[in-house]
matplotlib code that plots the C-alpha trace (Angstrom):
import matplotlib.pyplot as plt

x = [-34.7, -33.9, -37.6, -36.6, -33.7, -34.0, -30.7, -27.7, -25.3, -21.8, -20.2, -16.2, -14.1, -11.2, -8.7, -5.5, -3.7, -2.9, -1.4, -1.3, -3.8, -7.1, -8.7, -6.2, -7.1, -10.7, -10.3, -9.0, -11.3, -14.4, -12.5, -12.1, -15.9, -18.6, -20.1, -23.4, -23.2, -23.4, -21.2, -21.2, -19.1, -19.1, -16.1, -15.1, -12.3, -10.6, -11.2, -14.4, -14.1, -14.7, -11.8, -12.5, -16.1, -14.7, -12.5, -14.4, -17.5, -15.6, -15.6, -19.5, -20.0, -23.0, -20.8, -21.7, -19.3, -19.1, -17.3, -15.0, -13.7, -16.7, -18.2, -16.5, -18.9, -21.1, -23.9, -23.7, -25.8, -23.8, -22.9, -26.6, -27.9, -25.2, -25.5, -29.1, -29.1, -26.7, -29.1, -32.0, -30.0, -29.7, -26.1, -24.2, -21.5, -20.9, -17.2, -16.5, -13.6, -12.6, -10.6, -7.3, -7.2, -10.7, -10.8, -12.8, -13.7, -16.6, -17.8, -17.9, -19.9, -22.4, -22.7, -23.3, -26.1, -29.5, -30.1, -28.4, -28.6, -30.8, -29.5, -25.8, -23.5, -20.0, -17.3, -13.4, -11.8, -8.9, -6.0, -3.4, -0.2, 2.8, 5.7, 8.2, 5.8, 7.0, 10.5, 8.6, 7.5, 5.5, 2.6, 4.3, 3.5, 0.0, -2.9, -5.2, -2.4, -1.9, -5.7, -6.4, -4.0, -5.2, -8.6, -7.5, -8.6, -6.8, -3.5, -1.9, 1.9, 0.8, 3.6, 6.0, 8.1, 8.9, 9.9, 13.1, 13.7, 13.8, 10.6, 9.2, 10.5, 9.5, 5.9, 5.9, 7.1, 4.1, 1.7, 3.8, 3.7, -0.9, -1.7, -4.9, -4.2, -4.9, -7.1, -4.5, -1.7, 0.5, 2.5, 1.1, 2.1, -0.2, -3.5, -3.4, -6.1, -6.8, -10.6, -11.3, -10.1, -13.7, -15.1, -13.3, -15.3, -15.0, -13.2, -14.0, -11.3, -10.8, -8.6, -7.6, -9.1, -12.2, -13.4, -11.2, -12.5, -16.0, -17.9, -19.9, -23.0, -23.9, -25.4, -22.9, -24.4, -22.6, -19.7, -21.3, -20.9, -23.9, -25.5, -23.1, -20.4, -16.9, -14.8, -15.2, -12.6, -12.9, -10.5, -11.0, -8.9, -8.5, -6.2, -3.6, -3.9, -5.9, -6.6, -7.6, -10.1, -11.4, -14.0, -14.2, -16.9, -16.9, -15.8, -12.8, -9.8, -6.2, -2.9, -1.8, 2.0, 1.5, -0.8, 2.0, 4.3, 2.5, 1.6, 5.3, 6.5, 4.3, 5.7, 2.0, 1.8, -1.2, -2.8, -5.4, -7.3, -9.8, -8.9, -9.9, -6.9, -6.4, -5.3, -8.4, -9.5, -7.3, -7.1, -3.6, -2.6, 0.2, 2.2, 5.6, 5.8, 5.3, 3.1, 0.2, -1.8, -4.7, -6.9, -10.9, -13.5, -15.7, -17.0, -18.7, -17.8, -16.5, -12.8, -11.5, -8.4, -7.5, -4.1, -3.8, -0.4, 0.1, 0.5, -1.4, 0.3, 0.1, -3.1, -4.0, -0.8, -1.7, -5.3, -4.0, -1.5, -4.6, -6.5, -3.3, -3.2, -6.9, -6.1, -3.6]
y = [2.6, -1.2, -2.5, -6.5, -6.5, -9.4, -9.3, -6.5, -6.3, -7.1, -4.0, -3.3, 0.1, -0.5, 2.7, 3.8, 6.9, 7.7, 5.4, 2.1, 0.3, -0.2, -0.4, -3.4, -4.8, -4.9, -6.1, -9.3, -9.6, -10.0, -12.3, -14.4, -13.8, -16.9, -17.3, -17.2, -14.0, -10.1, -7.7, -4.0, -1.0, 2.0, 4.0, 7.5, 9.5, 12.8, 13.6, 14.7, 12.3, 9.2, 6.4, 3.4, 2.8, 1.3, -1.5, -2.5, -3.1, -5.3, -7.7, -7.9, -5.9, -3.4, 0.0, 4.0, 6.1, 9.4, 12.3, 14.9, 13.5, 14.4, 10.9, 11.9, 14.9, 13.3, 15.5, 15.6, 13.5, 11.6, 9.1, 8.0, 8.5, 5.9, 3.4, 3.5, 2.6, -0.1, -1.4, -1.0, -4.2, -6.5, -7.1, -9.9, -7.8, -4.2, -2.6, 1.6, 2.6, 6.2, 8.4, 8.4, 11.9, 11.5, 10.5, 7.2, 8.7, 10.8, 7.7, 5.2, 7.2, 7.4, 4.0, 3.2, 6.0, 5.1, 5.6, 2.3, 0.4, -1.6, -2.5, -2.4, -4.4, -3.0, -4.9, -4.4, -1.1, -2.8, 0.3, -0.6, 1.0, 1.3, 0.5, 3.0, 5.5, 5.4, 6.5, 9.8, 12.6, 13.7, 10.6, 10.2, 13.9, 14.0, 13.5, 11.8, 9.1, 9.1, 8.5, 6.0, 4.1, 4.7, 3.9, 0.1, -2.4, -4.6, -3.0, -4.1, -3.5, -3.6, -3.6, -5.4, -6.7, -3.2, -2.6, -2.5, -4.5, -1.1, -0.5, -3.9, -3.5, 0.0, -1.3, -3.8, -1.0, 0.8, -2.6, -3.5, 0.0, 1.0, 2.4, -0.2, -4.0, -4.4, -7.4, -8.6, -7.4, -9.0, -8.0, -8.4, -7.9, -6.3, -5.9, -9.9, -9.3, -12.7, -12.6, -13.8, -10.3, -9.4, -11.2, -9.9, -7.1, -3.5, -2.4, 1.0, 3.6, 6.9, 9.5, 13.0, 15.1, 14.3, 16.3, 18.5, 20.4, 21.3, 21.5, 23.9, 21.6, 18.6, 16.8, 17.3, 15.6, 13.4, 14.3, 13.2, 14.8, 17.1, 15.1, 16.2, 17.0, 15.5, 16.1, 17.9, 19.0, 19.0, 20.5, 20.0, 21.0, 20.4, 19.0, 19.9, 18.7, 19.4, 17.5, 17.6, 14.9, 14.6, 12.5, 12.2, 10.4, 6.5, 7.0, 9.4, 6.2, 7.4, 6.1, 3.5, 4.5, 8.2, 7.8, 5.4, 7.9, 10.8, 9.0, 7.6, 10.7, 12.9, 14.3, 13.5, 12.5, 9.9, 9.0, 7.1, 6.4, 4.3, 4.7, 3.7, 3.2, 1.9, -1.5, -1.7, -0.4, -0.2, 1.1, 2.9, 3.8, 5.4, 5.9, 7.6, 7.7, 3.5, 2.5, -0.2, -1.3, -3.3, -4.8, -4.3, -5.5, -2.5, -1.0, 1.9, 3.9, 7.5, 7.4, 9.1, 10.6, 12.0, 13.5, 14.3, 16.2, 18.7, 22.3, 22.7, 21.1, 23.2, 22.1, 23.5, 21.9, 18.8, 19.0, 20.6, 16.8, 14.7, 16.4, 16.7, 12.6, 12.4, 14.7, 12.5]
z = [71.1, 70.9, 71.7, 70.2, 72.3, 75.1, 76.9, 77.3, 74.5, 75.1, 75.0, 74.2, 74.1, 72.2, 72.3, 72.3, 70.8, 67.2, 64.8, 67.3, 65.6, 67.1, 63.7, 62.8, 65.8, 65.8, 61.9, 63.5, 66.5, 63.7, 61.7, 64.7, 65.6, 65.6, 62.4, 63.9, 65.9, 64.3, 65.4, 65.5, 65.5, 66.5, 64.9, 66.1, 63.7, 65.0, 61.0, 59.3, 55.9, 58.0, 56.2, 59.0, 58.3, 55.1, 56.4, 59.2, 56.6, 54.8, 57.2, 57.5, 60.5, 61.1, 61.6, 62.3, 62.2, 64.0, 62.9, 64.1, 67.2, 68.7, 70.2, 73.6, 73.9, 76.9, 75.8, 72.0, 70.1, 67.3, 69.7, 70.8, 67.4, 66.5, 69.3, 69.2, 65.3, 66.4, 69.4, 67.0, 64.7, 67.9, 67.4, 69.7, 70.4, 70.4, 69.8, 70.4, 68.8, 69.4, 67.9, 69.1, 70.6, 72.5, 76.0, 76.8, 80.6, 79.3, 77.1, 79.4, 81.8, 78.7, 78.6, 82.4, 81.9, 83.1, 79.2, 78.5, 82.0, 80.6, 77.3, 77.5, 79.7, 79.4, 79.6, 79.7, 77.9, 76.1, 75.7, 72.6, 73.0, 71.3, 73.5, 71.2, 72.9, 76.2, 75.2, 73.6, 75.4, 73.1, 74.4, 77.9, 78.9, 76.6, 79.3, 77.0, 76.4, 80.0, 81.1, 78.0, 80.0, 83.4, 82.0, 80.7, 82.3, 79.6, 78.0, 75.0, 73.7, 69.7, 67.8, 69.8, 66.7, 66.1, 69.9, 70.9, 74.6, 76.0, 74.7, 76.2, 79.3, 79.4, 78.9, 81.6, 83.9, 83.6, 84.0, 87.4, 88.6, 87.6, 90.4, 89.9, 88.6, 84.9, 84.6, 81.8, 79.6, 76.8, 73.8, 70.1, 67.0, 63.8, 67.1, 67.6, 70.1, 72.0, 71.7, 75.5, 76.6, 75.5, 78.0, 81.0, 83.3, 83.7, 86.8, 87.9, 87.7, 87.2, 85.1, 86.4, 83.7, 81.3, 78.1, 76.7, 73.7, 72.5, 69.0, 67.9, 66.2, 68.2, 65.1, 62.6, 59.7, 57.7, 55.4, 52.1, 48.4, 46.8, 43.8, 40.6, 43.3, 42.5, 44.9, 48.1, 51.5, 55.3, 58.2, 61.6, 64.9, 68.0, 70.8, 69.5, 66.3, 63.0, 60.1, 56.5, 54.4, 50.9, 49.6, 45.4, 43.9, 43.4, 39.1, 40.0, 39.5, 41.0, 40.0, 42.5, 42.1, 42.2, 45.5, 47.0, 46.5, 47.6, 51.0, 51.5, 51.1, 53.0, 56.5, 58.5, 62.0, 60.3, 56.9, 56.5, 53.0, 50.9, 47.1, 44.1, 41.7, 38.3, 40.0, 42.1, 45.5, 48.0, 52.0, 52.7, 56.0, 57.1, 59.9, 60.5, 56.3, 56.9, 54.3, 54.4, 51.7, 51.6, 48.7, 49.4, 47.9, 48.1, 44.9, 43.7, 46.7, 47.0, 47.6, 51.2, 52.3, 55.8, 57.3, 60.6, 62.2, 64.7, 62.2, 58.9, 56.0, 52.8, 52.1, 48.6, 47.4, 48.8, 46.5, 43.8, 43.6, 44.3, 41.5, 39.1, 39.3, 38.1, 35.3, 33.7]

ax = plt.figure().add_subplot(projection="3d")
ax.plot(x, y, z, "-o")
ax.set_aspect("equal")
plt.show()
């Protein structure tokens, strides 16, 4: 599997539930990385287009990305395949990032497997949450929200700018009142992650409930187009939830305005994208109708758009704008 490695790789779950920023926050952790030391990823969407692959490559780390939400399935193979092709690159560090609707009890058992006993040494799960969360049922009475928190052995209040005092308190009522010490806590602002977290151990705890869904192909291959393809759309479901993804070949240049006004103006739980546009490649993510856009380097790539929400969105209407902006 990894025959050159000589010592376990530092190993990191970052997670949290929809929309609080893990990928934003392990963006910064690599930029704060030694220069002399490789990092990988390992990136998990609920989706099937697979947007965060993109952003986390532009910061030079080796990534995989699994599919589908299904990285928590203990028994499925997309996540060996992808750690293994990880392990196989001798990285210094190793971060998992699942998707926000998974639950990290089934992977963490994975990765204290005999399987990867002897090259893995897992450190602390680091759980970002948004404090405004607390105040919602919606997360407060979700059991995967509830057990990514249980699980932390590090938890984070992302977004505390945005928080009111209620929020923050609200936050530090739950750290005083774990039923098991977190090793450390804070507040940040835009995943500010303080990079010694990383080095703190795993404590061992456990949630209430594990795996909650199932899929029907372990292997699901990779969402790519078909030579001569252009354009090409995905659902998924589960957990609640279902989403929607496109991937359009690397030529196929958007509008910037039109998309920005699409994406601010569409009534999604989550949106995430990688776009080319006639002012360059950009990443948008949204959040609440909040949009963010960053510049990326990244050329010649297929452009990617997921939306995520609890009921179906008119779909075809929603494709039928995408393509309508290509057409002008």
């Amino acid at each position: 599997m990894a025959d050159k490695l000589t010592k376990k790789v530092p190993t990191n779950i970052i997670t949290g539930f929809l929309g609080v920023g893990k990928t934003t926050a392990i963006l910064n952790l690599l930029k704060q990385k030694p220069e002399n030391e490789n990092w990988a990823v390992l990136v998990n969407e609920f989706g099937e287009v697979g947007v965060d692959g993109a952003f986390l490559s532009e910061q030079g780390a080796m990534v995989k990305e699994v599919p589908g939400g299904c990285m928590c399935c203990v028994a499925g193979l997309p996540m060996a395949i992808g750690i293994n092709a990880l392990l196989a690159q001798n990285p210094d560090r190793l971060l998992i990032e699942p998707t926000g609707l998974g639950h990290p009890k089934d992977i963490i058992g994975k990765l204290l497997s005999e399987h990867y006993e002897n090259y893995i040494e897992l450190n602390a799960t680091i759980t970002l949450v948004d404090p405004r969360n607390f105040s919602d049922v919606r997360y407060t009475e979700n059991q995967n929200f509830r057990d990514q928190l249980a699980l932390a052995d590090v938890v984070v209040a992302n977004k505390a700018d945005l928080s009111s005092p209620e929020d923050l308190e609200a936050f530090d009522n739950y750290v005083q009142s774990a039923e098991i010490a977190k090793l450390a806590s804070g507040y940040v602002e835009q995943g500010q992650l303080n990079p010694e977290w990383l080095a703190l151990p795993r404590i061992d705890r456990n949630a209430q409930f594990g795996h909650h869904h199932s899929h029907d192909d372990d292997e699901m291959p990779p969402f790519e187009l078909e030579p001569g393809e252009k354009y090409r759309r995905k659902e998924n479901k589960g957990q609640g939830y279902v989403s929607c993804g496109w991937v359009f070949e690397p030529n196929t240049v958007f509008p910037f305005d039109s998309l920005y006004g699409l994406f601010a103006n569409l009534n999604a739980e989550r949106v995430k994208a990688v776009m080319n546009t006639d002012d360059g490649m950009f990443a948008f993510n949204v959040v609440n109708q909040m949009v963010t856009v960053s510049p990326i380097s990244l050329q010649g790539v297929e452009s990617r758009v997921e939306v995520i929400d609890k009921e179906p969105l008119p779909w075809d209407e929603l494709e039928g704008i995408l393509l309508s902006f290509i057409a002008e």
